[in-house]
C-alpha positions as CSV (number, residue, x, y, z in Angstrom):
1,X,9.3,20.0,50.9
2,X,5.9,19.4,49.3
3,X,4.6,15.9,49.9
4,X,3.7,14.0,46.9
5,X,1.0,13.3,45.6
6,X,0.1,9.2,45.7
7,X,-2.5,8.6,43.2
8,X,-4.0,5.0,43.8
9,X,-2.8,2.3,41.6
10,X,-6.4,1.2,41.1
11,X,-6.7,4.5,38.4
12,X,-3.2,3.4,36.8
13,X,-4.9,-0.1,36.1
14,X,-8.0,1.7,35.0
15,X,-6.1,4.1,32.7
16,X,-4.1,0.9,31.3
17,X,-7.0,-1.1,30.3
18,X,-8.9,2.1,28.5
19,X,-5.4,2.3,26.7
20,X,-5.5,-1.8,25.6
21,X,-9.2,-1.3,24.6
22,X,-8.3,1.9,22.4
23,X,-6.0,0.0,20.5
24,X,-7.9,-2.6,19.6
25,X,-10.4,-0.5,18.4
26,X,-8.2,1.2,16.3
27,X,-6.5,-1.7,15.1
28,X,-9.7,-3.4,14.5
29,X,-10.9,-0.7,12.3
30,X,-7.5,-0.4,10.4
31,X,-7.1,-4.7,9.3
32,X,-9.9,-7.1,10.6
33,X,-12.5,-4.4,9.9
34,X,-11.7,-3.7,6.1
35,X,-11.1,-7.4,5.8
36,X,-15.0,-8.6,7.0
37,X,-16.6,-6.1,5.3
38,X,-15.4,-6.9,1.7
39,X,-18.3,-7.4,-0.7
40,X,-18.3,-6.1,-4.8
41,X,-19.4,-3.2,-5.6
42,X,-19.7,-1.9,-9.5
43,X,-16.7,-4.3,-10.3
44,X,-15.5,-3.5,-13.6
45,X,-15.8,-6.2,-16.2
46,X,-16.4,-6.0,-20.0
47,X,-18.6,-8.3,-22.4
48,X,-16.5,-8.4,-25.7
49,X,-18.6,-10.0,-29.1
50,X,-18.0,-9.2,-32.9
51,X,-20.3,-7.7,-35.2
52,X,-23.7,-9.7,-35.8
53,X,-26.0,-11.9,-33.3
54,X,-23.5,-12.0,-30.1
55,X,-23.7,-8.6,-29.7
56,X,-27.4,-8.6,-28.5
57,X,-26.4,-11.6,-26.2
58,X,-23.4,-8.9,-24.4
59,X,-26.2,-6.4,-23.9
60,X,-28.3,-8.8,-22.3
61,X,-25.2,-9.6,-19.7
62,X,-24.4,-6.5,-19.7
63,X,-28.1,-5.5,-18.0
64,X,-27.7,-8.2,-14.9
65,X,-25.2,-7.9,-12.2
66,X,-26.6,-5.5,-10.3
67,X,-24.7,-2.9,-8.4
68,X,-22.0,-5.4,-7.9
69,X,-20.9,-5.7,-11.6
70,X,-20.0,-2.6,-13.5
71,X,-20.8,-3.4,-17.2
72,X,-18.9,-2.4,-20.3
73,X,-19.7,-4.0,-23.5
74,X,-16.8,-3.6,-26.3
75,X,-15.3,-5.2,-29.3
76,X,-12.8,-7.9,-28.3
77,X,-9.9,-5.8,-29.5
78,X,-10.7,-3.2,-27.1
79,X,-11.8,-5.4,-24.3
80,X,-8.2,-6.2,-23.9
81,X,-7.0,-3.0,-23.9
82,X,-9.1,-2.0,-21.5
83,X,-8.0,-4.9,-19.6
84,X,-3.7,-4.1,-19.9
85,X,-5.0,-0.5,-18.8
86,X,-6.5,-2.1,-15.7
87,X,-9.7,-0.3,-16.4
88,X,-11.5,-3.8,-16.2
89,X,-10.3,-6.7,-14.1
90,X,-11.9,-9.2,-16.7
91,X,-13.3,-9.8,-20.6
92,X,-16.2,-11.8,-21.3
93,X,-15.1,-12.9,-24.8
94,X,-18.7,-14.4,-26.6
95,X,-19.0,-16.9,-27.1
96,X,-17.2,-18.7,-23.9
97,X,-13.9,-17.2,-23.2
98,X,-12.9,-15.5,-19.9
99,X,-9.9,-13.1,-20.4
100,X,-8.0,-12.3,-17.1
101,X,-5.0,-10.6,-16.2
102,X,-1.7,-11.7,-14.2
103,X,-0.7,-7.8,-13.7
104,X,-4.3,-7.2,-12.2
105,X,-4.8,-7.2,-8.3
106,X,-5.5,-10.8,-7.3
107,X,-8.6,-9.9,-5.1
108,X,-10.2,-8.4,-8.6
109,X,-9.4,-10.6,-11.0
110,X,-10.6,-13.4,-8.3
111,X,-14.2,-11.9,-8.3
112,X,-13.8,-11.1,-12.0
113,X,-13.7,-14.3,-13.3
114,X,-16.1,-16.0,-10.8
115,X,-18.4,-13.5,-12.5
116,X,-17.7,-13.9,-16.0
117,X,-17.3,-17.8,-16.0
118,X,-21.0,-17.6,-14.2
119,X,-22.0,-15.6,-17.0
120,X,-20.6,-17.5,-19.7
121,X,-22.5,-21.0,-18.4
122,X,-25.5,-19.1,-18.1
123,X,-25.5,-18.8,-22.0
124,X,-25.4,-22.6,-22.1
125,X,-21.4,-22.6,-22.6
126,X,-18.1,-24.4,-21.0
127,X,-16.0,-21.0,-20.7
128,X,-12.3,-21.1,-21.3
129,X,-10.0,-19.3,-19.3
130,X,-7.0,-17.0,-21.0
131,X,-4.9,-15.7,-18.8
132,X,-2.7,-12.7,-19.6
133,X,0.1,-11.9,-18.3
134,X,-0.1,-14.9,-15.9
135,X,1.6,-14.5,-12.9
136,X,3.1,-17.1,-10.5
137,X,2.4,-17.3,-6.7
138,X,5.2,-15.2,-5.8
139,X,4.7,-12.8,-8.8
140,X,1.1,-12.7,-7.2
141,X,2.2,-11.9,-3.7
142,X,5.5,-9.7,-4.0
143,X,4.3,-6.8,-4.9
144,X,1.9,-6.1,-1.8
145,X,5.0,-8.1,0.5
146,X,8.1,-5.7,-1.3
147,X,6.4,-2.6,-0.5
148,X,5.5,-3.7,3.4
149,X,9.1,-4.7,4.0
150,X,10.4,-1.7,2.7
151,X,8.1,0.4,4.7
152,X,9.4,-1.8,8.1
153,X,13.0,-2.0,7.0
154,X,13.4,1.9,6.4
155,X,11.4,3.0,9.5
156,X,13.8,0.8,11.5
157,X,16.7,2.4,10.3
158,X,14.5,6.3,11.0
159,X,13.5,4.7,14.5
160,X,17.4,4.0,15.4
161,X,18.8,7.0,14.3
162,X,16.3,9.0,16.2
163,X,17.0,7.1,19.3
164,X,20.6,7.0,18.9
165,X,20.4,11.0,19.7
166,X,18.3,11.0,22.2
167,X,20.6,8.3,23.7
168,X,23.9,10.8,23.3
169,X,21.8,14.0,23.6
170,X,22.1,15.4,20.4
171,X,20.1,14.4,17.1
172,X,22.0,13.7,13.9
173,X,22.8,16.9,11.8
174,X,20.9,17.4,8.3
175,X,24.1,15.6,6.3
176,X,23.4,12.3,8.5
177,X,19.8,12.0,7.8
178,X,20.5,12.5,4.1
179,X,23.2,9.7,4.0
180,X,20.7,7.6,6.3
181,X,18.1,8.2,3.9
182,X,20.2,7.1,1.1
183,X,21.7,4.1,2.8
184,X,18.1,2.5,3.6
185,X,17.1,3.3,0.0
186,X,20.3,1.2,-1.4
187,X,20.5,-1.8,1.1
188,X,16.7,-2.1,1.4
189,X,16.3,-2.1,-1.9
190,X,19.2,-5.0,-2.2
191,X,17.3,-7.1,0.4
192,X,14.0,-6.7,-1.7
193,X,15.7,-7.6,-4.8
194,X,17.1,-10.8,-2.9
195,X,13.5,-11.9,-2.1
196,X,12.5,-11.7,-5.5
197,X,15.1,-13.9,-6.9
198,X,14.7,-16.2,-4.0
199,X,11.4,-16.3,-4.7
200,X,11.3,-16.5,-8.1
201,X,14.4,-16.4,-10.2
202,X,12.1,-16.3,-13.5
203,X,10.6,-12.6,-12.4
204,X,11.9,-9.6,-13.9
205,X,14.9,-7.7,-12.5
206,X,16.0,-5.3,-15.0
207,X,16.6,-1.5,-14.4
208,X,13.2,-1.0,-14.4
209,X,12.0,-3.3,-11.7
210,X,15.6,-1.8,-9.2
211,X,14.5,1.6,-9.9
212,X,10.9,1.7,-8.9
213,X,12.3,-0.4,-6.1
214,X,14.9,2.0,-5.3
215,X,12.4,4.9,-5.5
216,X,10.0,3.2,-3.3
217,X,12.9,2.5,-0.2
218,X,13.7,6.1,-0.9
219,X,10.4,7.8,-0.7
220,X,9.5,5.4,2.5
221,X,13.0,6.7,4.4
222,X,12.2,10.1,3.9
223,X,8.3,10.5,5.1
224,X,9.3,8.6,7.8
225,X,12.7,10.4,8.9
226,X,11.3,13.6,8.6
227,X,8.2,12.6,10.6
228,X,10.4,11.2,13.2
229,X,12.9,14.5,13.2
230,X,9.5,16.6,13.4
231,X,7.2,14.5,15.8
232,X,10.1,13.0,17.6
233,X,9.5,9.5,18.7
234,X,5.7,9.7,18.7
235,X,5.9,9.5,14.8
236,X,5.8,5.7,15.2
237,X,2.1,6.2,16.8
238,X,1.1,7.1,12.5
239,X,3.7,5.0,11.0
240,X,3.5,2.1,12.9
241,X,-0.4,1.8,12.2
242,X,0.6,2.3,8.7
243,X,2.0,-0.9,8.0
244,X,-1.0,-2.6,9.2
245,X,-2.9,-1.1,6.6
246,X,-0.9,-2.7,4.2
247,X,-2.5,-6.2,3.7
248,X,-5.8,-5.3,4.7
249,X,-6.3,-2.4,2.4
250,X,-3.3,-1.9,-0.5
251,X,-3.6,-5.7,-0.9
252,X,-7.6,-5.4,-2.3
253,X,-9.1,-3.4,-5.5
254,X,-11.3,-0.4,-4.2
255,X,-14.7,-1.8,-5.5
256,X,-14.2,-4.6,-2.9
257,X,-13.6,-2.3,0.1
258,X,-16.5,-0.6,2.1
259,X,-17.1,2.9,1.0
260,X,-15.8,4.1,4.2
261,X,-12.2,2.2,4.1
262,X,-12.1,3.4,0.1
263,X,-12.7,6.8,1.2
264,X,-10.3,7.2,4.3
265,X,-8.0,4.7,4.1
266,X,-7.8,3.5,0.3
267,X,-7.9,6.6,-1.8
268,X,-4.5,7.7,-0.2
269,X,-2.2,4.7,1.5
270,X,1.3,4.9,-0.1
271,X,1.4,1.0,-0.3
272,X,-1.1,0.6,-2.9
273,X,0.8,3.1,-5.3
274,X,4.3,1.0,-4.9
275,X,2.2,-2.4,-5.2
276,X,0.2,-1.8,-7.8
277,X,3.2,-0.3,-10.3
278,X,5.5,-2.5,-9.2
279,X,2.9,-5.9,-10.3
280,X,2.3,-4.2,-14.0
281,X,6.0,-3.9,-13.8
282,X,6.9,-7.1,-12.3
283,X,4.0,-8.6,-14.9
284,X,5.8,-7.5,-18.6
285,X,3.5,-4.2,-18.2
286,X,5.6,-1.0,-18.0
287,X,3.1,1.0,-19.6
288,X,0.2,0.6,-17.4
289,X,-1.1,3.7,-16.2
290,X,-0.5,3.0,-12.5
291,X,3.1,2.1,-13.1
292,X,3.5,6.1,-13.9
293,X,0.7,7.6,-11.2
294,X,3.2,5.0,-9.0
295,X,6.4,7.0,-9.6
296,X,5.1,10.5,-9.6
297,X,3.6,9.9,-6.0
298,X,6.9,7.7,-4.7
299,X,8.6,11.1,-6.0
300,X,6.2,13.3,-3.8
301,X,6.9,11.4,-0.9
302,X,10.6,11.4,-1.2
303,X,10.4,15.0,-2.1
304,X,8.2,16.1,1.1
305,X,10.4,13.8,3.4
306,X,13.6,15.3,2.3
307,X,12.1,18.8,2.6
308,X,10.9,17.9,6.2
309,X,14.1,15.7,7.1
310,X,16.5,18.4,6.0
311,X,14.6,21.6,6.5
312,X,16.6,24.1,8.7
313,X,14.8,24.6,12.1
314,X,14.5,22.9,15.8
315,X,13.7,19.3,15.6
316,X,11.2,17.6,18.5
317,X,14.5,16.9,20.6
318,X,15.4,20.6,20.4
319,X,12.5,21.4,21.5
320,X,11.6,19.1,24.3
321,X,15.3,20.4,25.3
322,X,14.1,23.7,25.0
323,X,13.2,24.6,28.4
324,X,16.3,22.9,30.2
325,X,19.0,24.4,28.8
326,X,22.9,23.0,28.9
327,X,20.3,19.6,29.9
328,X,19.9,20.8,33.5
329,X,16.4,20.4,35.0
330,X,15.6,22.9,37.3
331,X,14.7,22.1,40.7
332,X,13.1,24.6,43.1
333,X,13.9,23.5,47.4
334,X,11.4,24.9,49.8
């Protein structure tokens, strides 16, 4: 019988600590990185005066800032327009009002009106603040909190199942990943719409609000349970990291994040699309622009997990099982 092979524990320990300071490269990239490196860049704000001698004072404004400010100058009227779009995170209103917006990220309309109220007292004014939409603490926070506890509640439940088969040898047919699915979708959404209440009884809850919940849960289960049936366990090496990105990317506006994070990470992390529509929603805005891009993209998620959760073919238990068949491991005697 061969003799094994002893490899010396000293290369084990080695191999370990690469391993530790992988991941916190990794994870220092994905939160703390995105998070030190914030700084404005092209901001959007607008400069809103009527017809006559205030509108040569917007175009002066309008001409400082820098690259960090991203001037429009419009008629009041349109300024908040622009603003319920979410097209500007702030309205310089001449002479000395500051127009903000509760259903607007936090991190931009922060920056936003630190810029505008500047602005304003550089023309020799006390601005006023207007708030739109205002939004309480928890209105303020939810969104970004909702969509990361739905993401952690439903890849639970897509992390049990998967283990549950390989625990009795044989994954769950197509019909129990669907009624999985479904399940998380229902009771995670019923947890989330318990938070909000108990955070705020005064926030919205109508049909609206329980459906784009309800899509978001949905469209979480099903990336995640077909990564898991495809990838197998090793799926939680890309969703786990996922969640991380949560607060330190979905939770600022893309003119605050490095260009590299708004590139790679930003442009296409699924918790900024449930966030963002469920705050307009949550904020008295059901017509905001993100609110639909929101639902179309939940519904591509959904659609994409369903299609790789229920999919005929060999899963990645099938086919680690592939080359022991009847689970017998072969075992040659010399």
């Amino acid at each position: 019988m061969p003799t094994p092979i002893r490899r010396p524990a000293g290369a084990f320990a080695l191999v370990a600590a690469a391993a530790g300071a992988l991941v916190a490269v990794v994870l220092g990239f994905l939160t703390f990185g995105a998070q030190a490196t914030v700084a404005p860049d092209g901001l959007p704000v607008a400069v809103a005066a009527p017809p006559g001698p205030l509108e040569a004072a917007a175009n002066r404004i309008a001409t400082h800032g820098g690259g960090q400010l991203s001037w429009r100058v419009t008629s009041p009227e349109e300024g908040r327009k622009l603003l319920e779009d979410k097209e500007v995170y702030g309205v310089l209103e001449l002479p000395a009002t500051v127009v903000v917006s509760g259903a607007v990220n936090p991190s931009g309309t922060q920056i936003a009106q630190q810029a505008l109220t500047g602005a304003a007292q550089a023309l020799g004014g006390t601005p006023k603040v207007e708030t739109l939409h205002a939004a309480s603490a928890a209105g303020r926070v939810a969104p970004l909190a909702l969509s990361a506890l739905a993401w952690v509640g439903c890849l639970a439940a897509g992390a049990v199942l998967v283990l549950a088969g390989r625990r009795i040898g044989r994954e769950a047919g197509a019909a129990a990943r669907f009624t999985q699915i479904v399940a998380a979708g229902v009771l995670v959404t019923g947890v989330l719409a318990g938070f909000l209440k108990l955070w705020d009884s005064s926030l919205p809850l109508g049909w609206e609000v329980l459906g784009f919940l309800f899509l978001t849960a949905t469209g979480f289960a099903a990336l995640q349970t077909g990564l898991l049936r495809v990838l197998g366990v090793r799926a939680m090496a890309i969703l786990g990291p996922l969640y991380l990105v949560a607060p330190a990317v979905a939770g600022q506006v893309p003119e605050l994040l490095n260009p590299a994070y708004r590139a790679v990470l930003w442009s296409w992390t699924p918790f900024r699309f449930s966030s963002e529509g469920l705050r307009s929603l949550l904020q008295g805005v059901p017509g905001a622009p993100d609110v639909t891009t929101g639902a179309w993209v939940l519904a591509g998620l959904l659609a994409g997990g369903l299609v790789l959760a229920l999919w005929p073919g060999r899963s990645a238990l099938q086919q680690a099982e592939a080359d022991a068949p009847d689970g017998v491991v072969q075992v040659g005697v010399h």
